[in-house]
Every structure is written in C-alpha cells, then in structure tokens.
N, C-alpha and C positions, 0 to 999 in steps of 0.2 A: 343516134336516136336511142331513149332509153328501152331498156332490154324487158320484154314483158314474158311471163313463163310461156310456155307451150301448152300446156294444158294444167288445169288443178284439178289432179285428180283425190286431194280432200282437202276442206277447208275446215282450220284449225280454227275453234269459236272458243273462248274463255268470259264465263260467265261471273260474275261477283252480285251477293244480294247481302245485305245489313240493313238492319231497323236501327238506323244510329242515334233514336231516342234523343231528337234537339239538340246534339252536343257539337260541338265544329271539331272538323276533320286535324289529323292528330299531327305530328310535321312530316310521319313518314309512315307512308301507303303503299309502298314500294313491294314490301311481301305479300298483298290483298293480290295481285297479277301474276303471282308464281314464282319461282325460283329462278326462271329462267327468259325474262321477259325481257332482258336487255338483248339477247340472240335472236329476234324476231323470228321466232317459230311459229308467233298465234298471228292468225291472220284477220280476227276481229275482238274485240276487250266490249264486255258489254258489263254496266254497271246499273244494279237496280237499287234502289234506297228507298228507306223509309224511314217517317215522322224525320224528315229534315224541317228543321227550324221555321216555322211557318208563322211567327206572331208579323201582328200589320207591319209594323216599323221593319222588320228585315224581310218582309217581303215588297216593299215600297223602294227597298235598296236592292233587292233583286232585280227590278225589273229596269234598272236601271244599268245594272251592271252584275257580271256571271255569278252566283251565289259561291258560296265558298266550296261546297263539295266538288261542284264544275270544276271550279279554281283550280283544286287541290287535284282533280282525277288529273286536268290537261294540262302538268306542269309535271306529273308523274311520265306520262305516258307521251306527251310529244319529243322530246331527245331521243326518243328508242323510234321511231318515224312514225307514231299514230294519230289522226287525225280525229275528229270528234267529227261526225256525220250525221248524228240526228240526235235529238233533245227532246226529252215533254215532261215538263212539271204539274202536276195538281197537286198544289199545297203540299202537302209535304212528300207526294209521292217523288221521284225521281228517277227516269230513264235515262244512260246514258250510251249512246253507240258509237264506239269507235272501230276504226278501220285502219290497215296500212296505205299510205299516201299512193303508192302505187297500185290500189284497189280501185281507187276512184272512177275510172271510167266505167269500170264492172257494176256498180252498185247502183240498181236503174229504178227507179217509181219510189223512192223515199217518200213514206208519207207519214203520220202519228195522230194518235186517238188518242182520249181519255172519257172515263164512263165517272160518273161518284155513284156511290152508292150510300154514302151516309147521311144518316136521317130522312132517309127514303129515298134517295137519290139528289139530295138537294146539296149536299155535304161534302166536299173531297175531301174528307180526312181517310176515309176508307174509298178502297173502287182500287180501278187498275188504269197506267197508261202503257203503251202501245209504240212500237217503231217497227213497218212493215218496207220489206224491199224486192227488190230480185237480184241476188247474187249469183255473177257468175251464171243467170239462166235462170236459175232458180231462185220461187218466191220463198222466201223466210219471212218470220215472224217472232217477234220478241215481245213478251208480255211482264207485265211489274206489277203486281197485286199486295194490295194491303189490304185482306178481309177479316171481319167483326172478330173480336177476341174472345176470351170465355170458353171454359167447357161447355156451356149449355147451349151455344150460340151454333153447331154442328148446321144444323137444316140453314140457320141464315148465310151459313159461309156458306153452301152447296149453293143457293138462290142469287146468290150475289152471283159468285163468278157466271154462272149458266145466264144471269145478266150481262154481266160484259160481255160473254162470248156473243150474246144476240146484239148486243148496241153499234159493237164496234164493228164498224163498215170503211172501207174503202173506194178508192175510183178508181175504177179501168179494169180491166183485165178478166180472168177468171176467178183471180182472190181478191172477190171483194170481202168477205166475210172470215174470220180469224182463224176457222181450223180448216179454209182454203188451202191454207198453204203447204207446199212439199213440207216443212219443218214449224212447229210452234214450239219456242222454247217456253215457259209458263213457269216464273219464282217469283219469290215475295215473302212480306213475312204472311205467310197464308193461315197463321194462327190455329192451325191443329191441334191438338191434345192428347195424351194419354189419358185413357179410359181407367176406369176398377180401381186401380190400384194404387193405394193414398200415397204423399210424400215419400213415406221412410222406406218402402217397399222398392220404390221407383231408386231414390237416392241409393241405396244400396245394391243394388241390380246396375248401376254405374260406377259404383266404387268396385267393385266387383268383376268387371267390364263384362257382364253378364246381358249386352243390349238387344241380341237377338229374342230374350222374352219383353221387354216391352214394343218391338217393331208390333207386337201379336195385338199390341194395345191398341196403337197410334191409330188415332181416326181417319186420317188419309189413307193408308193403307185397308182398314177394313172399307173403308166407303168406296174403294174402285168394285167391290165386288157385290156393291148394292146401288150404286147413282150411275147410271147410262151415261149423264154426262161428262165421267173420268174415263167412260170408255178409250181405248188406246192412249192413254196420259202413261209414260215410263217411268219409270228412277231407280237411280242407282242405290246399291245396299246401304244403310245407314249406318257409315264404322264411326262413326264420329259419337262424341257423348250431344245430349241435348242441347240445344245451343240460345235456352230460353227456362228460368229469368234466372239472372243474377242481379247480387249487389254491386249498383256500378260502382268503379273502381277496386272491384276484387275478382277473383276467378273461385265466388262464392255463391251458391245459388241461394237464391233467395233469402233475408234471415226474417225481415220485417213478420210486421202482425197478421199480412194473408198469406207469407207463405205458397206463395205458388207454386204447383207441381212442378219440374224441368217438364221441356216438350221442346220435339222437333220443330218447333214455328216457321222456320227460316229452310226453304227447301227449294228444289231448282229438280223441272218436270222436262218432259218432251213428248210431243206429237208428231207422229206423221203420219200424212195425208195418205186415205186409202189408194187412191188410185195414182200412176207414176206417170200419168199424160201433162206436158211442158204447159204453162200457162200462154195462153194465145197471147200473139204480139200483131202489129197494126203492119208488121211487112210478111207478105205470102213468101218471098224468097227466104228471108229470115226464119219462116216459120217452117219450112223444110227442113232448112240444116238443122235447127234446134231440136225437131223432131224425131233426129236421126242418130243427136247423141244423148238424148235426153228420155231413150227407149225406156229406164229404168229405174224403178222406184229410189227415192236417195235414202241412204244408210246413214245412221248414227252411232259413233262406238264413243261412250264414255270411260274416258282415261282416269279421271280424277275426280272424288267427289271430298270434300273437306269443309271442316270448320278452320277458323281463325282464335282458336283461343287466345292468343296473347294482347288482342284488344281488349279493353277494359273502360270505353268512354264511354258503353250504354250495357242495358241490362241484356243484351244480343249480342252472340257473337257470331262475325260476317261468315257466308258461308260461300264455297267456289266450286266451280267444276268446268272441267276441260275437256271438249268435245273434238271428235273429229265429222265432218259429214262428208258421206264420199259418193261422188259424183260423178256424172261419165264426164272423160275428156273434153276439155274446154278447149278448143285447136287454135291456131296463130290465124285460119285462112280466116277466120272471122272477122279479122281484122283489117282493110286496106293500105300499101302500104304509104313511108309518109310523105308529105305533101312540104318540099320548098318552098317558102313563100315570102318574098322582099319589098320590105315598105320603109320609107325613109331610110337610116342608116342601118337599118336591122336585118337580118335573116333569121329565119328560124327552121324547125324539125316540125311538121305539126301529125298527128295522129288520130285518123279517124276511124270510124268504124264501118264497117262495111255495108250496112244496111242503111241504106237512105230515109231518113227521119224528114218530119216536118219542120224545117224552119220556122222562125215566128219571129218577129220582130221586138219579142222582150227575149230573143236570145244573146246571150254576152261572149264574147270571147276576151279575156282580161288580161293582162299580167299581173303577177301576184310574184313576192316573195316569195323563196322556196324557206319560209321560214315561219313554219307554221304551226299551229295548233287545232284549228278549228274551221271545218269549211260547214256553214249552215246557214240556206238560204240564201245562197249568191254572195254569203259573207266570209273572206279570211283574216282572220286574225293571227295579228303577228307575234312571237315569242323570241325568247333571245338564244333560244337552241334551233341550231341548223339538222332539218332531219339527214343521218347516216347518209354518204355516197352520194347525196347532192346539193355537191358545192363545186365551184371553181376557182380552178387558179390557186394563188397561194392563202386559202381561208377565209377568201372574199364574198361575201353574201351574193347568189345572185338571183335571177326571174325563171319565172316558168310559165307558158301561155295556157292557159284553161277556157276549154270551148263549156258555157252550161246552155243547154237545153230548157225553154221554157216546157216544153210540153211535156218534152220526159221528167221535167225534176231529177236533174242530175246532171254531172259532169259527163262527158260524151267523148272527150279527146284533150289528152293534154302533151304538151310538149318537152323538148328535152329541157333543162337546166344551162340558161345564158346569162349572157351579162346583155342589159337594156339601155343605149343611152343616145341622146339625140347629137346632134351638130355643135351642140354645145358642150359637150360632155357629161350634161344633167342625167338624169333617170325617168323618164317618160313615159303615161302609158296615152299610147298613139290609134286615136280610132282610123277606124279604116273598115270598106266595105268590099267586098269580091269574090269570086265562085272558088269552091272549091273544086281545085283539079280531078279528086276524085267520085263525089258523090254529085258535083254538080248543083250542091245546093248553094244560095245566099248567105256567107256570115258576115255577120258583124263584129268587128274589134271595135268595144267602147273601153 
C-alpha cells in the first residue's frame, strides 16, 4: 500500500502572482516555482495571473481546450508529481491550484468563486477569483485580485476587494464566507501606488537600494492603519525593487509619454482567522478527533518573498513567496486500514478514510492512469510524464483506483499503483458495485 506521512506537521505552500499583460507564457517557467522544485519539498504551487489574453477568438478556444498558461503551468509542474486541483478563470483573471498527487485524499470541499467588479460589477476585467478547501483539516483560502489601477483610484480599490470579500460565499461548513477560514492567502496585481514622491525621487531611491523610504509611501501599507478592512492582512518586508511598470521587453521602467511611477502592484498577503476552533464536519466521531488536534490556532512563517526580474514579456514582473503553515499533527489513526478487494482478474490495495461519509450514487470509483496532470471535476488528464515513484515494473505505465466523493467534492481514497487488464490481456475499467469491508458503505466502480 502506498506510504502516507504520519502527521504534517507544516504544509509547504508556494505562491506565484504576474500580470502577464496578454503575452503567452515564455518556453520556460521552471524558475517562477523556486530553485528547488524538482525535490518536492512544496506541498502545494498556487498560481495567480492576470490580464491573460481574453479577446473573443482565444477565449472561444479556451473554452474548448486548456488555455495556454494552464498548458504551460501543468507541463512544468506535473514530472515533479503535481497535480492541478482547482481552476477559475474570469477573463483574464486566472487561478491556479496545484497539489502533490499524494495530497489528494486530504483536500476535502474544493470549491471557486469569482465576483467582477468592473464597470460596476458588470465587468471581469477587474474583481477577484477564488479556490477554497480544507487541507489536511483545515479550511484554506486562496484569493486572485486584479483591482482598479491609477493613483487616484485608492477608495475604489478599498471598495472593490471589501466587495469580494462580501460576495464571495461558499456551501457547507463554517467557512462559508472568505476571511472564514484558518488561512486567506489574498495576491494579485492589487494595483497600489507610491504616494508624494514624483518619478526621479522614487527611481533613485531604487537605484540606490534605498526601498525602506518609499515602503513609508506605498498605499497598502499606510491604508492597513486606516481601512478596518485590512485589519489582520500580513506581508512580508518588501526587498525586492518595484515590480510595476516597465518597458516590455526590457528591465527598464517606464520610458513612454506617461511615465509611470514604479510601484509595488503585484503583492501576496495573509489572513488568519481569529479564532483556532476546526471547522464543523457532518460526522460527531470525526468531530472529536479533529477537535483534539486542531486545539490551536494555525501559524504562518514566510520563508521567501521575491520578485522575478528576468521575465521581460510584460510590463510586470512575477512575484513568489514560500510559505510554511503549521499545524497540529495530522495522525495515521484517521485513516482505516486497507481494504483487498477482487473483481474479475484484478486485485487491488484500496484506502479509505475513517469516517463514514454519505454515499450518493453520482459517486465514482475509477481507474485512471498514474500519469497525470490534472484532476478537476471527476476529470484526469493524461500527460506523457509518469509522476516520481509511481510506476511498475520495468518503466511500464500503470493504474491507480480513485474513490471521488459526490458530496464532499473530492477524492476520498485512492489506491496503490497496478497494472489493470482483463482476460484478454486488454486494459479495462471494470464497473462493479459492493460494501466496503471497512466503513460499510455502498461504492461504485464505474
């Protein structure tokens, strides 16, 4: 049976935001995830975008097939084993959530908003979209904001996001609403500004690496200690130069006829929830044990806060940060152990959870390639890189059985890495209906 940790006592989050200003992604995106992204130390890649290519004709081919940033993120990041988990596009806004393959069962209530807010809300060129879950136990929340530009536009950025924050709702739980949850991470390009002090003041005060006088400037910073609703929003020191506007295709700010200030535009925030009580779940036994490691408030340490200066395809350059959130021990006993189960010429390892869920009859258990990219919506897509440590035999591509859960939205139990094939020797996926040995409940293999 494949080997699941004992406890995570922090979960590594690595965040990425760009305003990639319509351009298509460059051939290699490989240092936007860190230095060290092929040793799978991060335990989730979250990628935010903005103004991605949103005219009719290529979003008429979006909707038909993954847009290119998609493309370009899950062709990066599946060989190192990460799976893409949740998606939400408004025009040009862009969320991406990836996870490692063996995170899957942990990641329970995936859901996604999006709010517009331009031209009164009629508009997604501006607004924010949304990917909430519960990791590990705990509800997270991932925010993607592209608000109004302009020095002068300060009150309409404040009003916008204190709008999303109100729009955006979810179902179930105690986090239905967005600063619900244990953690809000909150980036974008959030189009802030430096105050007073004209071009040559600012540009020199950079050339200079003199950036601690204009953090004094920057309106995100003075406006936590005037808008209630930045109340508890963190960030890390800003070493980085301004990462807003250049001349694209140079590492030259601005030259054209307006001249725009540098500014911090492009920034990556965090929340967390006052109070450290587990979000209620729909089993009372489950709700004990949760409650027993889940006594205390969860922690954030930022490792890494960074610009990307050596992109050059938009007048933005992408900005990262690497999180750790740490949390009480996540324990094995939570887990049942696994379940034999033989149907036609097959055997398998199967892995359930220990708390007895509702069945539903749009629930699936499937086999799928272990050869993946993208699980979204009951959908895997296949690639031609096999993730790390699961494969068999001598290089031979093989299956893995995945229980998903209608009610939870989510995968629930998945199995070890086999080879699937019928009486014939074909590759098969074999429906089949029977109780599970340990929870006792109805599934379905379709």
């Amino acid at each position: 049976m494949q080997q699941l940790p004992p406890f995570l006592p922090s979960d590594r989050v690595y965040i990425v935001t760009w305003n990639v200003g319509s351009a298509v992604p460059p051939d290699d995106i490989t240092p936007l995830f860190g230095p060290n992204v092929s040793e799978g130390t991060v335990d989730m890649f979250i990628v935010g975008l903005q103004e991605v290519n949103s005219m009719i004709n290529k979003r008429l081919k979006d909707v038909l097939f993954s847009d290119q940033w998609s493309e370009r993120c899950m062709d990066t990041l599946s060989p190192f084993g990460y799976v893409l988990v949740a998606s939400q596009r408004m025009q040009g806004v862009l969320l991406l959530v990836f996870s490692k393959f063996c995170h899957l069962p942990f990641l329970r209530g995936v859901q996604t908003e999006s709010t517009r807010t331009g031209l009164g809300g009629y508009w997604g060129n501006k607004g924010g979209v949304s990917a909430r879950m519960t990791a590990f136990g705990h509800p997270v929340c991932f925010l993607n904001c592209h608000l109004p530009a302009h020095m002068r536009n300060l009150e309409q950025r404040m009003e916008d996001f204190e709008s999303i924050l109100q729009q955006q709702q979810f179902d179930g739980g105690a986090a239905t609403g967005v600063l619900d949850h244990d953690v809000l991470f909150w980036f974008g390009d959030l189009n802030f500004r430096i105050e007073d002090y004209d071009i040559h003041v600012v540009k020199c005060a950079i050339d200079s690496n003199k950036l601690p006088l204009l953090w004094e400037r920057d309106q995100l910073n003075m406006a936590k200690s005037t808008e209630s609703i930045l109340e508890g929003f963190n960030e890390g020191p800003l070493k980085f130069p301004p990462t807003y506007k250049f001349d694209v295709g140079t590492h030259t700010y601005d030259t054209s006829a307006k001249k725009r200030k540098p500014a911090w535009t492009d920034r990556i925030l965090w929340h967390l929830r006052r109070t450290g009580s587990p979000v209620p779940t729909h089993n009372a036994a489950l709700q004990r044990g949760l409650t027993s490691w889940l006594g205390g408030a969860t922690k954030v340490t930022q490792h890494v806060y960074r610009s990307h200066m050596g992109y050059t395809i938009s007048d933005h350059k992408p900005v990262s940060a690497l999180f750790s959130l740490h949390v009480r021990p996540f324990c094995t006993h939570l887990l049942k152990r696994a379940i034999n189960t033989g149907f036609s010429c097959c055997f398998f390892n199967y892995t359930c959870l220990c708390f007895s869920f509702h069945s539903s009859s749009w629930d699936w258990i499937a086999i799928y390639k272990v050869i993946l990219r993208m699980f979204l919506h009951k959908s895997w897509i296949q690639t031609s890189q096999r993730l790390p440590g699961l494969h068999m035999g001598q290089g031979r591509a093989c299956d893995t059985v995945g229980y998903y859960s209608n009610n939870m939205n989510s995968i629930v139990g998945l199995s070890t890495p086999m080879q699937v094939r019928n009486v014939r020797g074909q590759k098969e996926d074999i429906p089949i209906h029977q109780n599970c040995q340990g929870c006792n409940q109805a599934h379905w293999l379709q």
